[in-house]
C-alpha positions, -999 to +999 in steps of 0.1 A: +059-116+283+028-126+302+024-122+338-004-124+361-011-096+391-024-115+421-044-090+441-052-097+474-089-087+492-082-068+520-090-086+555-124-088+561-133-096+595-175-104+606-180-100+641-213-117+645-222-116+678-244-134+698-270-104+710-284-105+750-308-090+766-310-053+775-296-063+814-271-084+796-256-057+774-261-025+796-279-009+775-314+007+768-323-014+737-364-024+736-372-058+726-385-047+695-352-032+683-330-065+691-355-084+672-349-063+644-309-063+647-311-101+652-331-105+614-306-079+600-274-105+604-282-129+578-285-103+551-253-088+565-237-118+562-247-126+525-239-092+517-204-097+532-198-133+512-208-119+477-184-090+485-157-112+486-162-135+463-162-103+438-130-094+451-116-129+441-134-129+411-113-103+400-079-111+413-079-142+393-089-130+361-067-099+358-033-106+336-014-078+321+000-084+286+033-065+278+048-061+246+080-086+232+107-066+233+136-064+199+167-060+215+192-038+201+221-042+185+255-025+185+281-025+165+321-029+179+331+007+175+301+026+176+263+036+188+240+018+190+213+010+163+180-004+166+171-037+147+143-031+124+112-041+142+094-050+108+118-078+101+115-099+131+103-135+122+085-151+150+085-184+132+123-190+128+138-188+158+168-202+172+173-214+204+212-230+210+212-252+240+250-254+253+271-278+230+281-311+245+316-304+236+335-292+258+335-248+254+366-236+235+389-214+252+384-170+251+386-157+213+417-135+211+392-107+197+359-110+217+328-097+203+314-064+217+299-062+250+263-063+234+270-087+203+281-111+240+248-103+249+232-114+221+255-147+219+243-152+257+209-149+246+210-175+217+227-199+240+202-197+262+168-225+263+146-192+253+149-185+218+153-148+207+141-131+178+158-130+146+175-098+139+182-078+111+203-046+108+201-019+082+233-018+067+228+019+060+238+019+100+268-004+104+283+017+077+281+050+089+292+037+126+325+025+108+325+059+087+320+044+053+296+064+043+261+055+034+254+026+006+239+028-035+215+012-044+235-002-080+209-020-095+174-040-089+177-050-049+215-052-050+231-031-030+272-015-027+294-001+002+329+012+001+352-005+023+386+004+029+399-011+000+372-015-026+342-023-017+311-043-005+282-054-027+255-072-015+219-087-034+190-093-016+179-135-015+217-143-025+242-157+002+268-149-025+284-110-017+317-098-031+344-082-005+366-058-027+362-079-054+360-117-043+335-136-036+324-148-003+290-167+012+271-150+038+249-170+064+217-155+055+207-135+024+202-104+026+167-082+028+152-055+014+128-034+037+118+000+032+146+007+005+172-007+026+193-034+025+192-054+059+216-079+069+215-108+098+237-097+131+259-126+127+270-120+092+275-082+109+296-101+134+312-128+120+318-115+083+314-077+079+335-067+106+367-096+106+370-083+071+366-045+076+391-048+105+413-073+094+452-061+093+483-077+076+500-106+100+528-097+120+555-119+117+567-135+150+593-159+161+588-193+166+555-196+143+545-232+141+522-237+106+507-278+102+504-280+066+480-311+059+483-325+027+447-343+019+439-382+019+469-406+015+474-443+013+439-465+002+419-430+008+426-418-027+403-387-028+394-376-059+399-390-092+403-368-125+394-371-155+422-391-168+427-411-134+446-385-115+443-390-084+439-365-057+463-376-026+496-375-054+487-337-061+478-324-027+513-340-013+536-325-040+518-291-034+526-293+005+562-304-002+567-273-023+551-250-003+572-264+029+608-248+019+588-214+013+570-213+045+605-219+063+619-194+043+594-164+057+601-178+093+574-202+101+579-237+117+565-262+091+550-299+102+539-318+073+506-345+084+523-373+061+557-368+035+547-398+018+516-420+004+506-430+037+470-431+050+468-406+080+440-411+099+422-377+113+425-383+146+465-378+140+462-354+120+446-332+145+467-349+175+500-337+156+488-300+156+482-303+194+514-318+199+535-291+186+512-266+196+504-251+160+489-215+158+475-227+122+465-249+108+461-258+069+443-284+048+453-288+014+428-303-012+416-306-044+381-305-060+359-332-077+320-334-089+313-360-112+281-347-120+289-313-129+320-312-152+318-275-162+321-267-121+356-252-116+375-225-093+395-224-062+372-230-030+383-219+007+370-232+035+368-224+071+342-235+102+308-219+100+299-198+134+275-217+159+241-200+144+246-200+109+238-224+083+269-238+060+269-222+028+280-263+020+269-292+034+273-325+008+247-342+020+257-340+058+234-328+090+243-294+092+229-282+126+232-244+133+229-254+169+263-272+171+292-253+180+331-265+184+363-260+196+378-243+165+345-219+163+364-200+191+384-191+159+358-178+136+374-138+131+406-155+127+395-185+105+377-157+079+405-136+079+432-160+068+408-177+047+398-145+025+441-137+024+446-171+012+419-172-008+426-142-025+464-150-033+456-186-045+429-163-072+460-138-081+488-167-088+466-189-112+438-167-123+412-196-116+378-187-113+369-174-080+344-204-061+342-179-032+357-181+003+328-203+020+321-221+055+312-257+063+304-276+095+310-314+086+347-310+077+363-327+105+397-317+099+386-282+109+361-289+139+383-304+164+412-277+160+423-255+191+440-229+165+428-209+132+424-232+106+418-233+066+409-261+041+418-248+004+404-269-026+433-257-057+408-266-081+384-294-102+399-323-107+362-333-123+367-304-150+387-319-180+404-281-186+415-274-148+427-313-144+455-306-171+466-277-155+466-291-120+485-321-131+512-296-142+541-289-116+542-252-130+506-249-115+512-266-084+543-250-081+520-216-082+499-228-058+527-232-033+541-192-042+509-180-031+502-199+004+540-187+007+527-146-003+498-151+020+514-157+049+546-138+058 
């Protein structure tokens, strides 16, 4: 911050008076002596100008130049910690001007009183620094100990259950044994592993403190089943076709979801097209408190490609760890981003039981801004892809009912 003192000269008042004569004044003075005082006044008066003119002189150019300040960071449950002051990058900041949609209602687990601060602060026109925290510190304020060092800049931390292993320049970690995309990669400074505060926030800690779902009466899931009518999706490699194998998983995941208590609403029953609009009207209507997309994968252009993929909104401030050729602009945020702990949390159990029932490969639990589905939703919501129809090996087995059939045993596990 720059800021300028103004000093003000002090008042400088010049009495120059017109001398009389001795009878005039009263006094004894000779002529001599007033001529003298009378040839004194215009060097008193040029001594007085250049006097103040010094004094402006140096009111205007005095500035005082104070230091930026890093703003710390604390975590939830603990001290605070200091952001590392050697990892602030002048040149990428971020400055999120309020959305022009219309702000989502009060997360049902807020953010610490300074992680709102620092929200506050990269809403607002002035763009803060970038900030970076040790992960040494946000493990030893959740008492997990302090981190190894497990190979050349890769980094582990016990969790919980299992633990947390991180590699500096790759988005990709692994939570307790699955994979999940951060916002930023990781740094190395020092020795230590540094990660940003919003992967702290909005990864780290709804996974550390994430708890099983309690069952509750009247739970109202929208199970979407993807595409429908002329919108075909994706085809595989022997002409399956996406929207026949996302409907039969939703239809047999329906009768399990009843069975643990939840209110199911299916977005079509039939080969219909559905457009999105009604898709996310329906979920308002019956005020759903989830929301799920069901999908399957396709890239022509990279047959090998296979895995299950989870999906969920990424926060206002992070890049999408996908983006498929859309704008992806951190800046935007939207009313399901008042959702992001939940969103991560039932992604990463779904993701994980969908991994467990068919022993796919794991494509990571991973966040993405231009899915519209999830965007507009007033609720938690997921989008699951089951697989690559584009892989010749994983087409076969998704065109099997005993996979799909799996598929439906584990959104049914995942959610009680």
């Amino acid at each position: 911050m720059v800021s300028s003192n103004h000093f003000s000269p002090p008042s400088v008042t010049i009495f120059l008076s017109q001398f009389g004569g001795p009878a005039d004044r009263g006094s004894c003075l000779s002529r001599a002596a007033l001529s003298a005082q009378y040839a004194a006044v215009p060097l008193l008066r040029n001594i007085l100008w250049l006097t103040l003119a010094a004094w402006l002189a140096v009111g205007c150019a005095t500035t005082k130049v104070e230091p930026v300040a890093v703003t710390e960071v604390a975590l939830p449950e603990s001290k605070p910690f200091a952001v590392s002051s050697q990892t602030v990058d002048t040149n990428a900041l971020l400055a999120v001007p309020p959305s022009a949609v219309a702000r989502p209602p009060t997360p049902t687990n807020p953010p610490s009183p300074n992680l709102q601060s620092a929200i506050r602060n990269l809403q607002s026109p002035v763009a803060p620094s970038t900030a970076w925290v040790p992960l040494a510190n946000w493990c030893v304020a959740n008492n997990l100990g302090q981190p190894q060092k497990i190979g050349a800049n890769q980094f582990a931390a016990a969790t919980r259950g299992g633990a947390l292993v991180v590699q500096a320049g790759s988005q990709v970690a692994r939570w307790e044994g699955t994979q999940l995309w951060l916002g930023y990669a990781p740094r190395v400074s020092k020795g230590q592993a540094l990660l940003h505060w919003l992967d702290i926030q909005k990864t780290l800690d709804p996974l550390l403190h994430r708890s099983a779902p309690a069952p509750k009466p009247g739970r109202v899931l929208v199970l979407d089943a993807g595409h429908g009518g002329a919108d075909s999706g994706t085809h595989g490699t022997a002409r399956q076709l996406e929207k026949h194998f996302t409907l039969d998983w939703a239809l047999r995941a329906e009768p399990l979801l009843r069975s643990n208590g939840w209110t199911v609403f299916l977005t079509r029953t039939v080969d219909q097209d559905v457009p999105l609009t009604n898709r996310l009207a329906l979920a308002d209507r019956v005020g759903a408190d989830l929301f799920l997309s069901l999908h399957f994968n396709g890239l022509a252009a990279q047959a090998r490609h296979s895995g299950i993929e989870t999906f969920c909104l990424t926060p206002a401030g992070m890049p999408s760890s996908v983006t498929r050729g859309y704008e992806d602009d951190p800046r935007q945020e939207f009313p399901n981003n008042a959702y992001d702990r939940e969103n991560l949390q039932v992604a990463f159990r779904l993701h994980r039981e969908v991994l467990t029932a068919t022993r796919a490969a794991d494509g990571a639990v991973r966040r993405a801004r231009f899915m519209g589905v999830l965007r507009g939703q007033r609720r938690p919501a997921v989008l699951i892809e089951g697989g690559f129809l584009s892989n010749p090996e994983e087409a076969r087995r998704i065109s099997t009912a005993a996979y799909r059939q799996k598929l439906a045993e584990a959104l049914a596990r995942a959610l009680p």
